[in-house]
C-alpha positions in Angstrom: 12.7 17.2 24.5 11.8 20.6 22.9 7.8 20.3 22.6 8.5 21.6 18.7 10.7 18.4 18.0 7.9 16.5 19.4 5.0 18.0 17.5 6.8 17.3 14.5 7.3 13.7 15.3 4.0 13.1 16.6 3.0 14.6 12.9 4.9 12.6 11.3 3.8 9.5 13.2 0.1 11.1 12.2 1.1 10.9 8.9 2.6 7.5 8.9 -1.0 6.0 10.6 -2.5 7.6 7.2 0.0 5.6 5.1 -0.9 2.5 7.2 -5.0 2.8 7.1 -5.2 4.1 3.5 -2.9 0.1 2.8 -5.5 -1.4 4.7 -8.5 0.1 2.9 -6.6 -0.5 -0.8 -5.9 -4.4 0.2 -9.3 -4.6 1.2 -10.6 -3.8 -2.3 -8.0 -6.9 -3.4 -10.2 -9.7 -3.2 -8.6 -13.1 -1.8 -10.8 -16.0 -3.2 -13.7 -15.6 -1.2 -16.9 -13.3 -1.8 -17.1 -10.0 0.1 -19.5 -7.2 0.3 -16.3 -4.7 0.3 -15.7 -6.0 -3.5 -18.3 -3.7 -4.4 -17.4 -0.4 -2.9 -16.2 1.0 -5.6 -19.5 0.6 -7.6 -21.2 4.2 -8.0 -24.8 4.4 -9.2 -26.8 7.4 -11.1 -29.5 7.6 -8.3 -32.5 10.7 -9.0 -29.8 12.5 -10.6 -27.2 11.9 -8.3 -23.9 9.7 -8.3 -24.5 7.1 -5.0 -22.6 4.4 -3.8 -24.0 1.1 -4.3 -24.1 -0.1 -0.2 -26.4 3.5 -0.1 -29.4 2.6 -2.2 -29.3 -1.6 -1.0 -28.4 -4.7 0.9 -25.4 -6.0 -0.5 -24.6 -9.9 1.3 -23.1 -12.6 0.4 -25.1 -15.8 1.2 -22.0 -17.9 0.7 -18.0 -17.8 0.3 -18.8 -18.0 -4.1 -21.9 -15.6 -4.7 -22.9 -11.8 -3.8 -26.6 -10.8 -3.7 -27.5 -7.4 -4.1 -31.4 -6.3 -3.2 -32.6 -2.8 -4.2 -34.7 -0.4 -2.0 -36.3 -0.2 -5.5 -36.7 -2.5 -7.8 -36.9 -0.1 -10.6 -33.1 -0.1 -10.5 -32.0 -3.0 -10.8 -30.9 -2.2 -14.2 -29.4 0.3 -13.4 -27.4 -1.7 -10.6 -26.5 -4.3 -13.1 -25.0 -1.8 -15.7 -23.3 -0.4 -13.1 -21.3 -3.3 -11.8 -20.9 -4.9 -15.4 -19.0 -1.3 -16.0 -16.5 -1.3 -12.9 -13.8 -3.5 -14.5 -14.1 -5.3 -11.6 -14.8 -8.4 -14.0 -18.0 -9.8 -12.2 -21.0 -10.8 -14.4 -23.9 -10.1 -12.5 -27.6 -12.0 -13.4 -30.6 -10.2 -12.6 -33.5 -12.5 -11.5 -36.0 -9.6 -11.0 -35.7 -9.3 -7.5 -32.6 -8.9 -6.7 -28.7 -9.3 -8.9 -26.6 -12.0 -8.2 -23.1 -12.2 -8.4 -21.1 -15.7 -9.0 -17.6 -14.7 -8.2 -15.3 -16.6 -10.0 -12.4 -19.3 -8.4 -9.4 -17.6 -8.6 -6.5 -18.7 -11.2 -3.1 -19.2 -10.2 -2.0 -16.5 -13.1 -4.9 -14.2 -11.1 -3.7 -14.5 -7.7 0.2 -13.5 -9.1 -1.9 -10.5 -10.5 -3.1 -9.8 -7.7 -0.2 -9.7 -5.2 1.9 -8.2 -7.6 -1.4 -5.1 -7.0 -0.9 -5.8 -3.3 2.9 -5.3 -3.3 2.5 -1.9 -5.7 0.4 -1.0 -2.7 2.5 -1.8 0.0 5.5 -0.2 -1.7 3.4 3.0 -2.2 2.7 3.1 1.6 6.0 2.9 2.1 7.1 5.5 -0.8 4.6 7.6 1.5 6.3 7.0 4.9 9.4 7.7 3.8 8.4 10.8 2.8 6.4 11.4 6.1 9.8 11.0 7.2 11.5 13.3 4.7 9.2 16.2 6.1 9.9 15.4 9.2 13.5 15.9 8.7 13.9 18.8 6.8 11.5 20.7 9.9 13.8 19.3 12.4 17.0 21.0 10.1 14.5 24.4 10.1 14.4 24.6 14.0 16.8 26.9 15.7 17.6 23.7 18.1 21.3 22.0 19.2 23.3 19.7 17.2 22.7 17.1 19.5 18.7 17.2 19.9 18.5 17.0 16.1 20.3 14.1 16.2 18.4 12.8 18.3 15.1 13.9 16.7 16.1 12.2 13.6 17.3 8.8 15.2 13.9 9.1 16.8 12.3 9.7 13.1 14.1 6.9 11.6 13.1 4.4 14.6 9.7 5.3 13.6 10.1 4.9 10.1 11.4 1.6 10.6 8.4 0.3 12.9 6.3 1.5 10.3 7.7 0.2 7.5 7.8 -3.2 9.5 4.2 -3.3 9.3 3.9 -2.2 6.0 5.5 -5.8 5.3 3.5 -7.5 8.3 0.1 -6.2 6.9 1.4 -7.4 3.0 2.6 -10.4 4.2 -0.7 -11.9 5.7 -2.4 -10.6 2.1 -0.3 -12.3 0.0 -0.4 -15.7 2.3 -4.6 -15.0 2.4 -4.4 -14.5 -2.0 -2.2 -17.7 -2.5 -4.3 -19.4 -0.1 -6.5 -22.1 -2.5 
């Protein structure tokens, strides 16, 4: 095969690994019932005039499958901590004790855990939005090549195989998700 046709599929199946890590990541944030440090990677922190995440300035655990602890480097912001997470919408309440916040993460609902698989589909489908249009790309490069009828052809059968397999474990990786949300 021409080794232009092949760059541009091996970009495209670049691409299509970036649609397939940046779902993982997003359905990470999506918590499924039980307690997880990754729940708080989105909190940001004013540290000495800096913006910081929180896992950068302490120890965030989770002693058990219901509660998140959080333990400063510095105790003198631990207010600071708590503001924080009360302001990330991520609807936790966290109690400071002095020492260290803790987190009580609440059962789900069964209206919460539709919620949040509807979020997970709407991420799934945007991975997918996002493969297509790996493939799109793809395609219109192939048409741009001064190549034979017959070698695009097969360039794009080879693009739309590869779109498929991806898009395959778009629904794999949404699938186990939504089973581990629903899961009581």
């Amino acid at each position: 095969m021409n080794e232009d046709v092949t760059f541009i599929i091996d970009s495209a199946k670049e691409s299509m690994d970036g649609s397939i890590s940046h779902l993982e990541k997003a359905l990470v944030k999506i918590r499924a019932g039980k307690a997880s440090p990754v729940m708080l990677s989105t909190v940001m922190i004013e540290y000495y005039g800096s913006v910081t995440p929180l896992s950068q300035v302490s120890n965030i655990n989770t002693p058990d499958a219901r509660t998140i602890s959080v333990q400063p480097w510095e105790k003198s912001i631990l207010q600071d901590i708590e503001t924080a997470i009360t302001n990330s919408n991520l609807g936790f309440n966290p109690m400071n004790n002095g020492e260290m916040i803790i987190i009580n993460v609440p059962p789900l609902t069964e209206e919460r855990r539709v919620q949040l698989v509807k979020q997970a589909k709407a991420e799934a489908e945007d991975a997918k939005v996002s493969i297509r249009s790996a493939r799109q790309e793809a395609n219109k490069e192939i048409k741009a090549l001064d190549i034979s009828e017959d070698l695009q052809k097969n360039a794009e059968v080879d693009i739309q195989e590869l779109t498929d397999t991806y898009s395959k474990k778009v629904d794999a990786i949404l699938g186990v998700k939504e089973t581990e949300i629903m899961k009581v």
